[in-house]
C-alpha positions in Angstrom: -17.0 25.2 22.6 -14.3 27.0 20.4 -12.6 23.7 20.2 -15.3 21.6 19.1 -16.2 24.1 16.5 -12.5 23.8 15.0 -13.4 20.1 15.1 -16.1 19.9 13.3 -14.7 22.2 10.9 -12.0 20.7 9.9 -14.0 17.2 9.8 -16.8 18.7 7.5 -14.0 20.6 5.3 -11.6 16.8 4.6 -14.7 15.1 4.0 -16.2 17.4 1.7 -12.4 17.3 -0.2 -12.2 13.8 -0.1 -15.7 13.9 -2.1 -14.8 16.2 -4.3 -11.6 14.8 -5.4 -13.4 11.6 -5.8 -15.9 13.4 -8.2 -13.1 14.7 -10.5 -11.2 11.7 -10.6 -15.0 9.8 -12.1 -16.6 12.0 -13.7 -17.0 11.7 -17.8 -17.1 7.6 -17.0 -18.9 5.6 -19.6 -22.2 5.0 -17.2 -24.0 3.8 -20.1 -21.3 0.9 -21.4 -23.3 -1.5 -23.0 -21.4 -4.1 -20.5 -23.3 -2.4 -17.3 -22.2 -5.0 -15.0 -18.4 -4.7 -15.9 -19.0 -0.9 -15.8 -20.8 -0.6 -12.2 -19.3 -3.6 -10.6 -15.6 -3.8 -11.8 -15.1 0.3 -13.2 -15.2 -0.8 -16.8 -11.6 -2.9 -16.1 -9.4 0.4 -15.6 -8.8 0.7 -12.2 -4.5 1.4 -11.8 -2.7 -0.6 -9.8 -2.4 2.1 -7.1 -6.2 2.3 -7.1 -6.7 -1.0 -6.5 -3.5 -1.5 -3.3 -5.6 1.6 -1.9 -9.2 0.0 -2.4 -8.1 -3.3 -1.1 -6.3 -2.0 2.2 -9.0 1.0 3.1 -11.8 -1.8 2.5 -10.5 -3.8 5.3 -9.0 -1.1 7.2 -12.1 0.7 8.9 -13.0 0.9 12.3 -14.0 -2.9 12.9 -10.2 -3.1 12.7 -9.0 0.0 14.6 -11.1 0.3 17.2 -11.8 -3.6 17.4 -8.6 -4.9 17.2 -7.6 -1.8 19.2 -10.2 -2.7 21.7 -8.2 -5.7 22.7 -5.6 -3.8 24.2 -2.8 -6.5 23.5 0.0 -7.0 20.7 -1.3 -10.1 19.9 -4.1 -9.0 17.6 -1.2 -8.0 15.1 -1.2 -12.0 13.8 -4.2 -11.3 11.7 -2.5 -8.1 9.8 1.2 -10.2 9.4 -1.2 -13.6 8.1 -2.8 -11.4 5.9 0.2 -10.9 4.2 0.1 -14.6 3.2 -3.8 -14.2 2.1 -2.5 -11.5 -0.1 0.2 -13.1 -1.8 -2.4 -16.6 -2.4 -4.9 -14.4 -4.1 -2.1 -12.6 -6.3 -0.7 -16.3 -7.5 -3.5 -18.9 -7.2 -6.3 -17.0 -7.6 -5.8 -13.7 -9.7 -4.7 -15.9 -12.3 -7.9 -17.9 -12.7 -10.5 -15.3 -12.3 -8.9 -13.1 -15.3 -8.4 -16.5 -17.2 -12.5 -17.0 -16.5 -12.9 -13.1 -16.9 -15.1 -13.3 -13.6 -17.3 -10.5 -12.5 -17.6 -12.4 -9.7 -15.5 -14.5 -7.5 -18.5 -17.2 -7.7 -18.8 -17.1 -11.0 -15.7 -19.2 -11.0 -17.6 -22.2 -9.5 -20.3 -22.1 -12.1 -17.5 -22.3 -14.4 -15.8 -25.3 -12.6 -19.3 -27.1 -11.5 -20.8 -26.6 -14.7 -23.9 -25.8 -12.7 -25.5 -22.0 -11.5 -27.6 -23.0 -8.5 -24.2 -23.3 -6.4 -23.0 -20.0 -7.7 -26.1 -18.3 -6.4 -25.9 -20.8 -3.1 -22.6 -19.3 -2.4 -23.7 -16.0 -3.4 -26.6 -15.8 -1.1 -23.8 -16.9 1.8 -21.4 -14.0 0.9 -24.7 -12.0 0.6 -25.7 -13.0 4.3 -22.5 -11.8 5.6 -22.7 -8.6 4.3 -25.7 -7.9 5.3 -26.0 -9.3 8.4 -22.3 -9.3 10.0 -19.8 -6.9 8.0 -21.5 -4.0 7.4 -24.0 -3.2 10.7 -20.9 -4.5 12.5 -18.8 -1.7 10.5 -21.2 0.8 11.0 -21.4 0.4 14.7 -18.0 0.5 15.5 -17.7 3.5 13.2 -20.6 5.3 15.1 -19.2 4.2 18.6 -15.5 6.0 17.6 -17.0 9.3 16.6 -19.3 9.3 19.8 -16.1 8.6 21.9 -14.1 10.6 19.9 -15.9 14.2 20.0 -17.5 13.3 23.7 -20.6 13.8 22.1 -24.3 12.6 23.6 -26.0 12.4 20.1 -27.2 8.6 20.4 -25.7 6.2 18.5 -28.3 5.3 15.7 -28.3 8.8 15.1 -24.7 9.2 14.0 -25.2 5.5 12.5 -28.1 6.6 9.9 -25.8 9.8 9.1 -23.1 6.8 7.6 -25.4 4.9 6.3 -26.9 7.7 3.7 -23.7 9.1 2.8 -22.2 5.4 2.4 -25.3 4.5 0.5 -25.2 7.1 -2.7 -21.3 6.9 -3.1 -22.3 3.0 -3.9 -25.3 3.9 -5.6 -24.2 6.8 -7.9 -20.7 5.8 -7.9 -20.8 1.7 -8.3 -16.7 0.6 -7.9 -15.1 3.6 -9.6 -15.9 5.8 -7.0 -15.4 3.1 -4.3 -11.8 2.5 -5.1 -11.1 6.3 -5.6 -11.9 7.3 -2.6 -10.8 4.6 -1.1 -7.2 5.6 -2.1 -7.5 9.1 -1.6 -8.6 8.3 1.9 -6.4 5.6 2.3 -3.5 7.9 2.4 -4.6 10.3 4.9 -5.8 7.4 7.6 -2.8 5.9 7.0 -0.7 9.2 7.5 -2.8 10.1 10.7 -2.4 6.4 12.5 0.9 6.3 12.2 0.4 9.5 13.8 -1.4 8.4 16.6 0.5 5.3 17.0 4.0 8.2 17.7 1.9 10.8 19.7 0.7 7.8 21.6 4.5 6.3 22.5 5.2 9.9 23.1 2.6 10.4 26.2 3.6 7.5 28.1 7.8 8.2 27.3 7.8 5.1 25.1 7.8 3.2 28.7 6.0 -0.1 29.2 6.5 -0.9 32.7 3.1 -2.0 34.7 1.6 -3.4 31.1 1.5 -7.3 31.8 3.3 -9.2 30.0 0.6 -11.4 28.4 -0.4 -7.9 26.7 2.9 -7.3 24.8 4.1 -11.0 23.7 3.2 -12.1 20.3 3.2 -15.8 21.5 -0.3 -16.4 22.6 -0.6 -19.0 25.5 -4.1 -21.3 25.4 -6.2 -18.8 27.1 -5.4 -15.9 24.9 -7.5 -15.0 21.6 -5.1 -16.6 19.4 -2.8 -18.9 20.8 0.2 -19.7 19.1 -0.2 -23.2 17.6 -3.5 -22.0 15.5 -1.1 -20.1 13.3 -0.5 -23.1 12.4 -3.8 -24.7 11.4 -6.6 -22.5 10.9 -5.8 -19.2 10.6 -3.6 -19.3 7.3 -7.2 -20.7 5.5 -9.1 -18.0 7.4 -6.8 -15.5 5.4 -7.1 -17.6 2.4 -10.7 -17.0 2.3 -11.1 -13.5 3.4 -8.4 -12.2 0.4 -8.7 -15.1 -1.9 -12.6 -15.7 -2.6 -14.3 -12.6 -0.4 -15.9 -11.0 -3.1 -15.6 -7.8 -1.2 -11.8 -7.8 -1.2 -11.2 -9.2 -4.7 -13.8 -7.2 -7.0 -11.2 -4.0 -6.7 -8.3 -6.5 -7.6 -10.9 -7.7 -11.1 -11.0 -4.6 -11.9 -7.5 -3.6 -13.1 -6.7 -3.6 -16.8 -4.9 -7.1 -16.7 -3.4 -9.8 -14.5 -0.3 -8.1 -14.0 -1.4 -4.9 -12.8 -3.6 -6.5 -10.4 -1.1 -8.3 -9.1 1.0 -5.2 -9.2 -1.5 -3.8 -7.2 -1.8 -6.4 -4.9 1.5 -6.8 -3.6 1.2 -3.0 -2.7 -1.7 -3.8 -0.7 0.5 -6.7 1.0 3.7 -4.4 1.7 1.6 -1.9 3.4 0.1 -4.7 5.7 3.1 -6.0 6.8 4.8 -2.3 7.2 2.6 0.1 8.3 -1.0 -1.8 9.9 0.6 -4.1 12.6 1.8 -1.3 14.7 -1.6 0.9 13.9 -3.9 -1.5 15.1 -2.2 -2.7 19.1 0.3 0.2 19.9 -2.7 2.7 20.6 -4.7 0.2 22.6 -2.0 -1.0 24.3 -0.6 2.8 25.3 -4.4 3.0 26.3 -4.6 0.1 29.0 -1.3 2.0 30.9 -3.3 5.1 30.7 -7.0 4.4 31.1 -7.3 1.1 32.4 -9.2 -2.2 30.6 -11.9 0.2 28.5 -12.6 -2.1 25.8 -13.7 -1.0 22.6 -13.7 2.6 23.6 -9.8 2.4 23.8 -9.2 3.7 20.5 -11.6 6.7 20.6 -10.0 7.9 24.0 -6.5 7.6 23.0 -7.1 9.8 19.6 -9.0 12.2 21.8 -6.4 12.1 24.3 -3.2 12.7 21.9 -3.8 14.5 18.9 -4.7 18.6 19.2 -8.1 19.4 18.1 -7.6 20.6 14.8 -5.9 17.7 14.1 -8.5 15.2 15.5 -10.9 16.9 13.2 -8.6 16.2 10.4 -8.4 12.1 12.0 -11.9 11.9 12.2 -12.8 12.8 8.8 -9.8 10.2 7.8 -12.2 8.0 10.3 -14.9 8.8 9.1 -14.1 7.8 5.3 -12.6 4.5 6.3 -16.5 3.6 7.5 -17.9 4.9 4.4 -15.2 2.8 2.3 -16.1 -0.4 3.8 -19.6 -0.1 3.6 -20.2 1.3 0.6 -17.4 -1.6 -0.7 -19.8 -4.2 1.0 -22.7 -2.6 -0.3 -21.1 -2.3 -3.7 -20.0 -6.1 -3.4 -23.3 -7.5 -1.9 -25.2 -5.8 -4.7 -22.8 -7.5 -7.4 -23.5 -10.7 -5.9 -27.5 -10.6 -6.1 -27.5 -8.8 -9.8 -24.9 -10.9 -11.5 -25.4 -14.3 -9.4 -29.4 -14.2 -8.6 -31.3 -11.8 -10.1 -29.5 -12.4 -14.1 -30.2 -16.3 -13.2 -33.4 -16.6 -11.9 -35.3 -13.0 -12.5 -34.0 -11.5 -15.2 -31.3 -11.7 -17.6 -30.9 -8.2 -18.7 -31.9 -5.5 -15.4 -31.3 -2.3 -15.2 -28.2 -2.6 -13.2 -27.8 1.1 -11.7 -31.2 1.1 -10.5 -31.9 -2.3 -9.3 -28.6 -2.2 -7.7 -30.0 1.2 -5.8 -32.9 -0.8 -4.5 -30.5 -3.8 -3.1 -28.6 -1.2 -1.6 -31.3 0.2 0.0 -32.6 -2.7 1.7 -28.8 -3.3 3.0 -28.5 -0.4 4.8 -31.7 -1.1 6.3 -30.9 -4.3 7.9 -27.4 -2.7 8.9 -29.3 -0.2 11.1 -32.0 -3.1 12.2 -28.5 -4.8 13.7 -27.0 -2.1 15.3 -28.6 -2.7 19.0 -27.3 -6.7 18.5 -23.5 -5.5 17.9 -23.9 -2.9 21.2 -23.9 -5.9 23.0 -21.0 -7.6 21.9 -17.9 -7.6 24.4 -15.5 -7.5 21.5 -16.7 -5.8 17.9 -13.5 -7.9 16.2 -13.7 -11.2 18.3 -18.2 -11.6 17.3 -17.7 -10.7 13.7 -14.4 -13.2 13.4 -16.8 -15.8 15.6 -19.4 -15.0 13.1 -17.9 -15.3 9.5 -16.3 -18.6 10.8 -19.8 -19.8 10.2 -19.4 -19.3 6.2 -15.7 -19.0 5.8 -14.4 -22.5 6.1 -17.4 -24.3 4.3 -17.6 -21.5 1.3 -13.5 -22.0 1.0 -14.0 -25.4 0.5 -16.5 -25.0 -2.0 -13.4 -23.6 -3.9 -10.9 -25.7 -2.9 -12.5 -28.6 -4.2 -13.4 -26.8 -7.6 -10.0 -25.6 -8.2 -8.9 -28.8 -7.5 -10.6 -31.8 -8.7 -12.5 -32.5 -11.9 -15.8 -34.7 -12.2 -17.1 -33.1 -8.9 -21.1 -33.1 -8.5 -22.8 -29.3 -7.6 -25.2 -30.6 -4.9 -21.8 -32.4 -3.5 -20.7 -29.4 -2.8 -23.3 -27.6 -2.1 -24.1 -30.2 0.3 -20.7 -30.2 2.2 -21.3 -26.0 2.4 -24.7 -27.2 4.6 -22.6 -29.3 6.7 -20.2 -27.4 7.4 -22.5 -24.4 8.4 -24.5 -27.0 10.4 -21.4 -28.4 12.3 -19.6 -24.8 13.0 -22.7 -23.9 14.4 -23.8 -26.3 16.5 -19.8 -26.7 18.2 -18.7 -23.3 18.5 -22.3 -21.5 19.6 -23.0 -24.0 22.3 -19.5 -23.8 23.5 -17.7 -20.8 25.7 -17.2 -17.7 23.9 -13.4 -19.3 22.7 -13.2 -23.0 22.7 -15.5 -25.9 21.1 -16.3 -28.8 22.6 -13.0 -31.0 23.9 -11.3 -27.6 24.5 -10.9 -26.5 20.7 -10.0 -23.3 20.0 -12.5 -21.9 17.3 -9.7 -21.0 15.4 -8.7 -24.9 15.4 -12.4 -25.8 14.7 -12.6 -23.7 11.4 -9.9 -25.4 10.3 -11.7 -29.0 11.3 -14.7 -27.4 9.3 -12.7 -26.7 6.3 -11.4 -30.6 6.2 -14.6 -32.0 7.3 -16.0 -30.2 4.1 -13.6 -31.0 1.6 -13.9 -34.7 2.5 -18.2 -34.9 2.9 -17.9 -33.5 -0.6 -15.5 -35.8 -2.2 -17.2 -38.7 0.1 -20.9 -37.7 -1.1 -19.5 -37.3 -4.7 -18.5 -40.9 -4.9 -21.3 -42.8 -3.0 -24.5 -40.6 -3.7 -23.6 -39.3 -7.0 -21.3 -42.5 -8.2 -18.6 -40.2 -9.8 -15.0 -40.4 -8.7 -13.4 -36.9 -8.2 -9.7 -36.4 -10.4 -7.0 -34.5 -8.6 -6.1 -31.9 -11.7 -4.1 -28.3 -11.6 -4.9 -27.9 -14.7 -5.9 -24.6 -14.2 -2.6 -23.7 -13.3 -1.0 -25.0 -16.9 0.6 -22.5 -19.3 -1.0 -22.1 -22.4 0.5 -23.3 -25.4 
């Protein structure tokens, strides 16, 4: 009892800080900048370059990652955090460059530019949309909620601790908008960071650093055509999966929009990229690994156990608050996102052209976290949090990236061509990787393979469609890419 109540303490005392200093660093910000949008959705173009490497990396480092990639129990899952590197460095160089020549709010914005057209800028919208809503942040949530239950051994139920996020998550991105996001993103940033690589040392420590009786198909980093990534889709699909998570994911690029120029963006972003290939690798497989020599094959509960296991309790109070911000980060930077994408794509467009953005975005935030917790029982059933929500943004990934692709490089390209090839490519993903087993297509194709199929078959029903329905002939152009005189 005594050492549940040092627990808690601790947990209630570092998130309250983290808060707090979050407060200092935002308060006295302009809220009432006649450019709200700017303002709310990209912190009035003054996030530091430190801000922003923090933002990105605690925004996709929550506990869909630790505890799903965790939950895997094998090195493997460290080719997503070492590709992501590449992702990073494409959306510093190809795509930085064009959204601060554009001065995008959002990363869809771009194709309205490039299309001449809005209807596909609020068609990709509503996708991006979709996926927050429906995949990234009751998925976040749930994992989040399933660490603290295993963590603390607790038998509150799990929508319980689920609506507790969700509030707090909710009024840091309703009161807050980015500013606050990225803030406490960073300030929390450091201290998961600090504590993981923690775990990841106390961990090596309880089993000696020995690895004997782990089998080897849990160590290698080669994967063989029966593991969750074999080898050869490193070299296909999975350097366009990170393409289009870090290069057009409006969740992940907003924070890098927001800095005062191009340079300390990118300054910001090769930060983001140093710490992914340093420090996350190890984080996310050593503790699950250490945890199938000393547990057995326990799944997504792997993560919780070993932190419980390994760290003294007023330390794991300290971890769980550092936890426990990493959830609230992600969602509130999904909520954040998703609400940028409705205001600025759909609701300016189509509803109205000047909203009162704080409050309407309050009410689109509301309704998010609604449909998170509506989720939550479909996510308890998954066998793997990290392996569903990878299956499941396939579904958009591959046809939104070529949406871009095909913008950024072609002139005299129709919008319903695109939009079109988005349809198709949704359409085909679907109906060959849902009917198939859990990791191959039809023929035997590795879903990673099959995104990768998408992403061609899109580009070329766009260009195809362009020419014979549309009679317009598509011009290969980097213009973009040109110095200005």
């Amino acid at each position: 009892m005594f050492s549940s109540t040092i627990q808690v303490s601790v947990f209630v005392f570092v998130t309250a800080l983290i808060g707090f200093l979050t407060y200092l660093s935002c308060r006295g910000q302009n809220r009432n900048a006649q450019n709200q949008n700017r303002e709310y959705f990209l912190a009035g173009g003054g996030l530091a370059w430190y801000f922003v490497a923090g933002s990105i990396t605690l925004t996709n480092l929550s506990t869909d990652q630790l505890v799903g990639m965790n939950g895997n129990q094998m090195a493997l899952l460290a080719l997503w955090e070492l590709a992501a590197v590449v992702g990073l460095f494409v959306l510093a160089k190809v795509f930085l460059p064009v959204y601060y020549k554009f001065k995008c709010t959002t990363t869809t914005e771009l194709l309205e530019q490039r299309y001449h057209d809005k209807h596909i800028r609020a068609v990709i919208s509503a996708l991006f949309f979709a996926g927050s809503a429906l995949i990234f942040c009751p998925a976040v949530i749930y994992s989040g909620s399933l660490f603290m239950q295993s963590m603390f051994n607790v038998e509150l139920p799990l929508m319980y601790i689920a609506v507790i996020f969700v509030i707090v998550g909710a009024l840091y991105a309703i009161f807050g908008g980015l500013r606050a996001v990225a803030v406490s993103d960073t300030y929390s940033g450091v201290l998961l960071l600090t504590m993981a690589v923690l775990v990841v040392i106390l961990a090596l420590q309880a089993i000696d650093y020995n690895f004997d009786g782990i089998p080897q198909e849990r160590l290698t980093l080669i994967g063989d055509d029966e593991s969750p990534i074999p080898w050869h889709t490193l070299l296909t699909g999975m350097i366009f999966i990170q393409m289009f998570y870090w290069g057009t994911n409006q969740v992940i690029t907003q924070r890098a929009m927001a800095a005062p120029s191009l340079k300390e963006a990118q300054k910001g972003v090769f930060a983001a990229a140093g710490i992914r290939l340093l420090i996350v690798p190890a984080i996310i497989v050593i503790p699950g690994i250490v945890s199938y020599k000393l547990f057995g094959d326990i799944g997504d509960s792997a993560y919780g156990k070993i932190v419980a296991t390994v760290l003294p309790d007023w330390l794991s109070g300290v971890f769980a608050a550092a936890m426990a911000a990493a959830v609230l980060t992600t969602f509130n930077s999904n909520l954040n996102s998703a609400t940028a994408l409705y205001v600025c794509d759909i609701h300016e467009s189509y509803v109205n052209k000047t909203p009162n953005v704080p409050k309407l975005s309050g009410y689109v935030t509301v309704l998010l976290c609604l449909v998170s917790l509506a989720l939550i029982p479909v996510y308890q059933q998954a066998d793997s949090i990290i392996n569903l929500v990878q299956k499941l943004y396939g579904l958009l990934s591959m046809p939104i990236l070529s949406v871009f692709i095909v913008g950024l490089l072609f002139r005299n390209v129709h919008a319903f061509a695109a939009i079109g090839a988005v349809l198709f490519g949704v359409s085909i993903y679907a109906l060959m990787s849902f009917e198939a087993s859990p990791m191959y297509a039809p023929f035997g194709l590795h879903y990673i393979h099959l995104m990768f199929a998408t992403l061609i078959g899109c580009v070329a029903f766009a260009l195809i469609v362009n020419r014979v329905v549309f009679n317009q002939k598509a011009e290969f152009s980097l213009e973009l890419y040109k110095k200005e005189a």
